[in-house]
N, C-alpha and C positions, 0 to 999 in steps of 0.2 A: 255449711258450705253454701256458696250462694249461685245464683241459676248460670251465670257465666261460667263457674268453673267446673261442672257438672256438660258443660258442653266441650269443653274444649278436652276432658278425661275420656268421650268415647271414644270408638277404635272408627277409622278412617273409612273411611267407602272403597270395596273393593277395588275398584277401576282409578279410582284417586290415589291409593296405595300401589297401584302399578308403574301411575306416572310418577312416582316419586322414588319408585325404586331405581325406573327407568334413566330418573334426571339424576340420583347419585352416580349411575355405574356411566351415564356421561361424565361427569364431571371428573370423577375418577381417571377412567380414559384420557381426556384430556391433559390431568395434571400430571400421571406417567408420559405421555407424550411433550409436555414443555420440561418436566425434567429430565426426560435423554436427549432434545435439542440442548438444553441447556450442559449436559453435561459432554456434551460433544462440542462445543462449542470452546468449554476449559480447558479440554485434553487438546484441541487443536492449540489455544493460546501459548499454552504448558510446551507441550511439542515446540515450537515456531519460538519458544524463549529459549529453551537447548540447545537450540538444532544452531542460532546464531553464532555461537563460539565456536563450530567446527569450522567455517567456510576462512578456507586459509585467504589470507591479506591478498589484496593485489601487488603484486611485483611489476617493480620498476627497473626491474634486470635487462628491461630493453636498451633502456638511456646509458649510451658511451658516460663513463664516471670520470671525471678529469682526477689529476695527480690533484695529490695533499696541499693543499693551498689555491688551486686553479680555480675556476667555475665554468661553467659553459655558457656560452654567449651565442647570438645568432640574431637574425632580425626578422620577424614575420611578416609580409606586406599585406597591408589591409587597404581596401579600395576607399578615396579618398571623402572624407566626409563621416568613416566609419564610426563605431563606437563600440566598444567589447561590453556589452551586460551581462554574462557570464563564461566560463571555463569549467573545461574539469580535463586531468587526465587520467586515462587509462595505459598503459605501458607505456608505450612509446610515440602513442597520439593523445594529441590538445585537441580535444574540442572548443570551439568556441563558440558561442552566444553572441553574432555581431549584429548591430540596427545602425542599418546602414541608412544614407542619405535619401531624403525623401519619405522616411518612415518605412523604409521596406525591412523582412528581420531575417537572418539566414545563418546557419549552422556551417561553422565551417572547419573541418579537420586537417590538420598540420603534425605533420611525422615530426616529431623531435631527432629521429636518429639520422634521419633523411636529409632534415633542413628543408621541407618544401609540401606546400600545400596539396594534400594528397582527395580532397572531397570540399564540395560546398553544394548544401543542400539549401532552399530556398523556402522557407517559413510560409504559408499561406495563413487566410482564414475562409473556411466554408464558407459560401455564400449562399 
């Protein structure tokens, strides 16, 4: 054997042996603690993929349904210069997404079963 590997076969310095027992049962600690983040993390993913097929559909059981061949008609007034960049509805209200003239943007809500604009909210940005 030669003089290197005759060093590196003794046994460790007491206090040098502590700190390394010390840095395993860190390391240790640690890597039980990133795996129960981690595995809470799955179980919520897991969870939150199930749980999406229960939540029943939104119903559209607000809107008057016209006879078998009909459709529904109506006119919504938008102040002039408007432009709608998005919609969506919920029962029986239209939201609308309108950018209006001059570049200002405002939200604005219309009853379907009503026929008439029931809310308009005005879009800011923090200053």
């Amino acid at each position: 054997m030669t003089h290197h590997d005759e060093e590196e076969e003794k046994p460790l310095d007491p206090a040098v042996e502590r700190v390394r027992r010390k840095l395993v049962r860190f390391v240790a600690i640690n890597l039980g603690i990133l795996f129960l983040a981690l595995m809470a993390v799955v179980v919520a993913l897991v969870y939150r993929a199930t749980r999406v097929g229960d939540t029943p559909p939104v119903a559209v059981s607000d809107l008057p349904l016209p006879a078998e061949g009909e459709m529904l008609t109506g006119e919504i007034v938008l102040p002039a210069g408007a432009r709608i960049a998005s919609q969506a509805l919920s029962g029986s209200v239209l939201s609308l997404q309108v950018e209006l003239a001059g570049g200002e943007r405002a939200i604005m809500l219309y009853d379907t079963a009503q026929g008439r604009m029931i809310g308009r909210f005005s879009v800011q940005e923090e200053q």
